[in-house]
C-alpha positions in Angstrom: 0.0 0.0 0.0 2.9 2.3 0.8 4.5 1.8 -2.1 1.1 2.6 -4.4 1.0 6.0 -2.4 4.7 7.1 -3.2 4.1 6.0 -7.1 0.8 8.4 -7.4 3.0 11.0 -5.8 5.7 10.5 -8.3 3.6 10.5 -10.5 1.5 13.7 -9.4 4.9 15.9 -9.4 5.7 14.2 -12.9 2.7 16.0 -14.3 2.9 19.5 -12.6 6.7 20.1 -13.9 5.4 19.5 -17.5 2.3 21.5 -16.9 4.7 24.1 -16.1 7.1 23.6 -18.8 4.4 23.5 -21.9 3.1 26.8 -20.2 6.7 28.9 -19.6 7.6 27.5 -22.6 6.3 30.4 -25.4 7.7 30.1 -28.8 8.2 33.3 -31.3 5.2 35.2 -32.5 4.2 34.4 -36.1 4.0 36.8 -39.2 1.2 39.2 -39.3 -1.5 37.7 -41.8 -2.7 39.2 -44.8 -5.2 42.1 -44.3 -9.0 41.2 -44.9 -11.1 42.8 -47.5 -12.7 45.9 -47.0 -15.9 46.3 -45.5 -19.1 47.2 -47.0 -20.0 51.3 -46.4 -22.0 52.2 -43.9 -24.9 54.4 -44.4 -24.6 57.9 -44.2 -25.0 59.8 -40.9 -27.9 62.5 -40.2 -26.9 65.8 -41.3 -25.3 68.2 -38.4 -26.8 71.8 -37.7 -25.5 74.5 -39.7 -22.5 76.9 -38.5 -22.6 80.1 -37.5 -22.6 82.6 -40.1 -18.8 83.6 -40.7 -17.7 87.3 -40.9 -18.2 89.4 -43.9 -15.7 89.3 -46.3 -13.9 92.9 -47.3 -14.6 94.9 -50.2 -13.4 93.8 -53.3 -11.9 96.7 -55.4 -13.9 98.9 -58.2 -14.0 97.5 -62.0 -13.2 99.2 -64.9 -15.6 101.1 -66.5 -17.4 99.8 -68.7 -17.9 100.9 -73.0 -19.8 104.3 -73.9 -23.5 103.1 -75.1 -25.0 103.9 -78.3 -26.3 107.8 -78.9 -30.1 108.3 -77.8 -32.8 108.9 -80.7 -33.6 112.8 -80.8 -35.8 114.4 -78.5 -39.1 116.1 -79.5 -38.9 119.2 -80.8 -39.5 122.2 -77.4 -42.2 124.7 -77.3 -41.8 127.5 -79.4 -40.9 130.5 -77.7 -42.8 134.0 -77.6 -41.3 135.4 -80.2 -40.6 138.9 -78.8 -44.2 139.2 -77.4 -44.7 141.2 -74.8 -47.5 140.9 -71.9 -47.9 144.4 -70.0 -49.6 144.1 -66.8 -51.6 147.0 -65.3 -53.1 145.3 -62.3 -56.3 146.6 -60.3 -58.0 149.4 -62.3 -61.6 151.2 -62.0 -63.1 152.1 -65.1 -65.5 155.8 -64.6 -66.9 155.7 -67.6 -64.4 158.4 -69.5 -61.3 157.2 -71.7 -58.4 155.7 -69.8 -54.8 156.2 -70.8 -52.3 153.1 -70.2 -49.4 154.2 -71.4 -46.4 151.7 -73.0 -43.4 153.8 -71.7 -40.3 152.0 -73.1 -41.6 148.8 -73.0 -42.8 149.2 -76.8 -40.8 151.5 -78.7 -42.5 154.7 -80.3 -41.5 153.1 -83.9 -42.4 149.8 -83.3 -45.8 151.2 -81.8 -48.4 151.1 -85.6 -45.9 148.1 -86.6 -47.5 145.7 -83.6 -50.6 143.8 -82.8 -52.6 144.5 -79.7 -54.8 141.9 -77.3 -56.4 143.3 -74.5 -58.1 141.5 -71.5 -59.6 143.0 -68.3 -60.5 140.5 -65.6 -63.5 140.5 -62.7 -64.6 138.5 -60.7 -68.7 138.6 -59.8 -70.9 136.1 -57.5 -72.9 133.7 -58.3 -76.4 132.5 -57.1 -75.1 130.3 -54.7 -73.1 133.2 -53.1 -69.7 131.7 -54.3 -67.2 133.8 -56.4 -65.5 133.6 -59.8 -63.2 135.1 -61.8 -63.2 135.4 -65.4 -60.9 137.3 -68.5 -63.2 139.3 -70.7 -61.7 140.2 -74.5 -62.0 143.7 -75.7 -63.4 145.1 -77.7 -66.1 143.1 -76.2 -68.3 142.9 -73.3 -67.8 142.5 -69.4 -69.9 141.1 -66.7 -72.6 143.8 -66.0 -73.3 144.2 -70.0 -71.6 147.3 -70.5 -69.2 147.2 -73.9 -65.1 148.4 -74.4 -62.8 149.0 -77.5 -59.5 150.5 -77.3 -57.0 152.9 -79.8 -53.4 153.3 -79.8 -51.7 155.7 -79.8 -47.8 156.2 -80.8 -46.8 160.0 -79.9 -43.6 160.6 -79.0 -44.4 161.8 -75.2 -47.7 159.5 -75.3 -47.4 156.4 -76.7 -49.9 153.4 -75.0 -53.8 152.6 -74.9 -56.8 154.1 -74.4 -59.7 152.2 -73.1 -63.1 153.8 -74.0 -66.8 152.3 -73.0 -68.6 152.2 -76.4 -71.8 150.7 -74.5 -72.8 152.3 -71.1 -75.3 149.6 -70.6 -74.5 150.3 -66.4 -73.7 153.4 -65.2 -70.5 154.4 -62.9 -67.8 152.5 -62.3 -66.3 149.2 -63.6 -64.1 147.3 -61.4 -61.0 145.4 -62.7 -59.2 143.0 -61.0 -56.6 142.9 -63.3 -55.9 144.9 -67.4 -53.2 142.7 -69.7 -52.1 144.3 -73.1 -50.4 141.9 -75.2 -48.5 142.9 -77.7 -47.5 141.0 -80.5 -44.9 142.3 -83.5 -47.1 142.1 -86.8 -44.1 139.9 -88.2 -45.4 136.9 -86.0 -48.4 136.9 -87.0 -48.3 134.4 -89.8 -51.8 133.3 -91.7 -51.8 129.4 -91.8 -49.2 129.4 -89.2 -49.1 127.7 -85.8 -51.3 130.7 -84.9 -54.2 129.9 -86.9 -56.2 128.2 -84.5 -55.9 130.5 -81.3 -59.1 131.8 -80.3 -57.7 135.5 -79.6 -60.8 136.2 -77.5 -59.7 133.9 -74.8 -57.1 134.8 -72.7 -55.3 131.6 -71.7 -55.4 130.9 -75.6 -53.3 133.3 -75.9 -51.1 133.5 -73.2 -50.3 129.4 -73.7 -49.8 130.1 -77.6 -46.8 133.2 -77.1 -45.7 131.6 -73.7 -46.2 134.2 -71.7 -46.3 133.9 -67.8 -49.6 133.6 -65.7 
């Protein structure tokens, strides 16, 4: 029996030492192997926020200028002008009944006086039935508000050259009141039959003034 024992014991140590050997026993590592194939892509990720907005670039410099363009058609042709016509403004006047002198002074010359065409043009104003106002140009020769009736004459001596006024109808006795008296006078050489004058109305006023240009 003894001698059973000491064999397993033999035997036991036997087996530890090459336990222990085939364990501290490591040999060399190996080569590396040869690399595996790719793998297959994965899929794409979820789009990230956006970045903050990055500071404004600086000013890039001027270009040249650039080729002249082509000339512009022609413009309409402008308003004629007056013509050397000349609007003479009296202002407020009272009429009595007897001639009344306007005189031209220097603004038409003494010669140039039977060589010219005149327009003249008294303005009043009246009321109306509803208790407004309004204002209106009368032509003469012709007839104002109240019925009565003017004509005028010229007259071109040396220390009394200008217009007379004269009431041919005394329809209303007294006195006319007149806001305003215009004399237009026009050099005979603009008058032109056929011409762009042909179709003023020379009894109206504004006719007028718009056809020579003249201020308001």
């Amino acid at each position: 029996m003894k001698k059973y024992f000491n064999s397993s014991i033999k035997l036991g140590l036997l087996a530890m030492i090459s336990i222990y050997f085939l364990v501290s026993c490591k040999g060399t590592d190996g080569p590396a192997g040869p690399a595996g194939s790719a793998g297959q892509t994965g899929p794409a990720g979820a789009t990230g926020p956006a970045g903050a907005t990055g500071a404004a670039g600086a000013n890039g410099s001027n270009g040249s200028n650039g080729a002249a363009g082509a000339a512009g058609a022609a413009g309409a042709n402008g308003k004629d002008g007056n013509a050397n016509v000349t609007q003479i403004n009296y202002g407020a006047k009272s009429h009595t009944g007897t001639d009344m002198f306007f005189p031209f002074g220097t603004t038409v010359a003494v010669a140039d006086v039977d060589k010219s065409i005149y327009y003249v043009y008294v303005k009043q104003t009246v009321k109306t039935s509803a208790g407004t106002t309004v204002s209106f140009w009368f032509s003469v020769p012709g007839e104002i508000a109240n019925g009565n009736e003017y004509s005028f004459y010229v007259t071109s001596a040396a220390t009394n050259n200008g217009l007379f006024l004269r009431r041919v109808v005394n329809f209303v006795a007294g006195s006319d009141a007149f806001d305003d008296v215009r004399i237009v006078v026009v050099p005979s050489t603009t008058q032109v039959k056929g011409g762009r004058l042909a179709n003023v109305n020379f009894k109206n006023y504004e006719e007028v003034r718009a056809a020579f240009n003249l201020p308001k």
